[in-house]
Steps between C-alpha positions, in 0.01 A plus 500: 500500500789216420834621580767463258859475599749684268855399410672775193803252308741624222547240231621486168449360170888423403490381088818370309515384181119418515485329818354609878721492804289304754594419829337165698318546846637261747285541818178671555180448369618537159804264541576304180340749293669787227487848576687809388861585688416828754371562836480738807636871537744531748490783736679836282496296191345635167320254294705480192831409780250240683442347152856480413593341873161227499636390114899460594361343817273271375687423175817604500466726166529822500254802306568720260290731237158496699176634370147565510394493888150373552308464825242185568217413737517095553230424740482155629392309791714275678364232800239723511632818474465792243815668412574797266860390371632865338738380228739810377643281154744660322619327176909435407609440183841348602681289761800390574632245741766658803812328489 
């Protein structure tokens, strides 16, 4: 039986005035490549607040009016390796940079 590692991320799908907030990955396997702005729960941390803290970390906007929570299976393999990447993707339907 192949043994899959598991890694859960909260990312979100951040739309303004028709156009997707991405961020660019700048080391790690996928480094030069798009993805959408989230990332890890932090110990006590709900997963709408661990959205809100990966997106002003990452991007330096800030969330508002957030919707329609969906959960994902990506399964990949990587040098080898199968992993089950659990993608929590909650969509925003407005951002706005922090001053």
């Amino acid at each position: 039986m192949m043994k899959i590692k598991h890694h859960f991320g909260v990312y979100g799908v951040c739309l303004q005035e028709g156009k997707l907030l991405c961020i660019e990955k700048t080391r790690g396997p996928y480094q030069h490549r798009f993805d959408l702005p989230g990332g890890s729960q932090e110990l006590g941390e709900g997963l709408t607040e661990t959205l809100k803290r990966e997106v002003l970390e990452e991007t330096g906007y800030t969330l508002s009016r957030y919707s329609n929570p969906r959960v994902y299976d990506v399964l990949v393999q990587e040098e080898g390796q199968d992993f089950c990447l659990r993608r929590l993707i909650e969509r925003s339907v407005w951002v706005e940079k922090v001053k």
